[in-house]
C-alpha positions as semicolon CSV with decimal commas, in nm:
position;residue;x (nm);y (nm);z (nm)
1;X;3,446;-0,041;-0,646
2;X;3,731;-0,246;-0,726
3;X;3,585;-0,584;-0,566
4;X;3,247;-0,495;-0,825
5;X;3,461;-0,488;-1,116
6;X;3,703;-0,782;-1,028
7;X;3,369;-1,047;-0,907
8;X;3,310;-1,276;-1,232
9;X;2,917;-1,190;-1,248
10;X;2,808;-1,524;-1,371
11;X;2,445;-1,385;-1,400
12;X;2,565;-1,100;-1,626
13;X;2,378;-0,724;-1,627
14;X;2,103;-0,852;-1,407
15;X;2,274;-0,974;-1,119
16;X;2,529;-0,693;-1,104
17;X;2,179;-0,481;-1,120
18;X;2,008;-0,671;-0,840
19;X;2,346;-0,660;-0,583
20;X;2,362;-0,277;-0,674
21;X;1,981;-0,247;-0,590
22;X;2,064;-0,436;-0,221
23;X;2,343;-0,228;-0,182
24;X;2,171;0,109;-0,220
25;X;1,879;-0,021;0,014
26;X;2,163;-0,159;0,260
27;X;2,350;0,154;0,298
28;X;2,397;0,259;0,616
29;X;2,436;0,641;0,496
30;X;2,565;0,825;0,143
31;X;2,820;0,603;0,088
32;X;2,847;0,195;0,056
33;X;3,145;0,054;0,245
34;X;3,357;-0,243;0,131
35;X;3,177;-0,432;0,447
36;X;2,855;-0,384;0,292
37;X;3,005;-0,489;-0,077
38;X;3,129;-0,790;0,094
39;X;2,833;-0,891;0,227
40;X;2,625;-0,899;-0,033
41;X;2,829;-1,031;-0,275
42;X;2,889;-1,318;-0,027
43;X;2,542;-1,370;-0,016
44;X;2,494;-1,344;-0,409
45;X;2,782;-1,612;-0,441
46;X;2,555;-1,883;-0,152
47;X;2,319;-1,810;-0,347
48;X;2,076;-1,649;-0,060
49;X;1,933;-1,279;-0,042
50;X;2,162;-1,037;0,192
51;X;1,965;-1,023;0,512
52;X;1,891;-0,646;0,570
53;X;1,998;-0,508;0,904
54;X;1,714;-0,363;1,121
55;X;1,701;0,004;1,041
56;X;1,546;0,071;1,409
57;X;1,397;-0,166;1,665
58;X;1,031;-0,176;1,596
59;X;0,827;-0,201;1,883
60;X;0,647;-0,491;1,979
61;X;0,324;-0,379;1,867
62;X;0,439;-0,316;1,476
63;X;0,183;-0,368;1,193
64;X;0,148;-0,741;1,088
65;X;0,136;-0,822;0,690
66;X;-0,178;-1,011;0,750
67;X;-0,354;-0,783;0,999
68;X;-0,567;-0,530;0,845
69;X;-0,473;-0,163;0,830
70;X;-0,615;-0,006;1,185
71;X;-0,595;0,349;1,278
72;X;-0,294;0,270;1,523
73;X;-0,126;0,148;1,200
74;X;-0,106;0,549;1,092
75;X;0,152;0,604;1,374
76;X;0,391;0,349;1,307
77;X;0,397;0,431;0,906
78;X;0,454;0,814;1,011
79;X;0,701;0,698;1,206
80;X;0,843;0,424;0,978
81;X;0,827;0,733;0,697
82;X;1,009;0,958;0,913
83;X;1,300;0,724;0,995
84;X;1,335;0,653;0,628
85;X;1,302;1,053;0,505
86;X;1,037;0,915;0,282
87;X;1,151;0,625;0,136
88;X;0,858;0,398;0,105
89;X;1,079;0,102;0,002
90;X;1,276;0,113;0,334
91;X;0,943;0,193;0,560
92;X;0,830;-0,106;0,447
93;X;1,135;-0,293;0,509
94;X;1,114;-0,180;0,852
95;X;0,766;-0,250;0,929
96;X;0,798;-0,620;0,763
97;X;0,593;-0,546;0,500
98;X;0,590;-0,575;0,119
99;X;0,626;-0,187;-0,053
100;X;0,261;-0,306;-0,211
101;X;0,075;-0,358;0,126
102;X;0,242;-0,014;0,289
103;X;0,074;0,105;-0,028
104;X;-0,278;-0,062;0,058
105;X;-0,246;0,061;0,434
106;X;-0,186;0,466;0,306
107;X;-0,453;0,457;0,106
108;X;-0,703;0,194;0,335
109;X;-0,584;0,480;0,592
110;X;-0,634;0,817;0,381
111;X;-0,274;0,918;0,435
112;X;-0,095;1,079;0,174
């Protein structure tokens, strides 16, 4: 907490509110360690996104962005779902994906 209040924030509110963002979707459980601050606020200062640690090895066979949805695509977004306890934002993380086209593939795929 004390390296967030003591960084200058040259991009004000905003980029306090997008390093805050990456740190709640970097969190490696309930709590953000100083690591994790460090990192991203490292990365905010270069000037380049914080690269977000694989949340579980995907197999070789994970659904491509420009691929369309297939039924073995339903597996590995139950799975991706499951590892995340929901979170659609981190599924799609995992599976490479943008949160709009895990959105297309649930609903090309009838899931809900």
């Amino acid at each position: 907490m004390e390296r967030l209040a003591d960084y200058p924030w040259p991009g004000n509110i905003r980029q306090l509110h997008n390093v805050l963002e990456r740190l709640v979707l970097l969190a490696e459980g309930a709590t953000v360690s100083a690591r994790e601050v460090e990192h991203v606020i490292r990365s905010e200062a270069a000037g380049t996104p914080a690269a977000s640690p694989p949340l579980y090895n995907a197999p070789a066979t994970a659904v491509r962005p420009y691929l369309p949805a297939q039924s073995h695509d339903r597996q590995q977004i139950e799975q991706a779902l499951a590892q995340t306890h929901g979170n659609k934002s981190r599924a799609a993380q995992v599976l490479g994906l943008t949160l709009r086209q895990l959105n297309y593939r649930i609903k090309r795929l009838a899931m809900t």
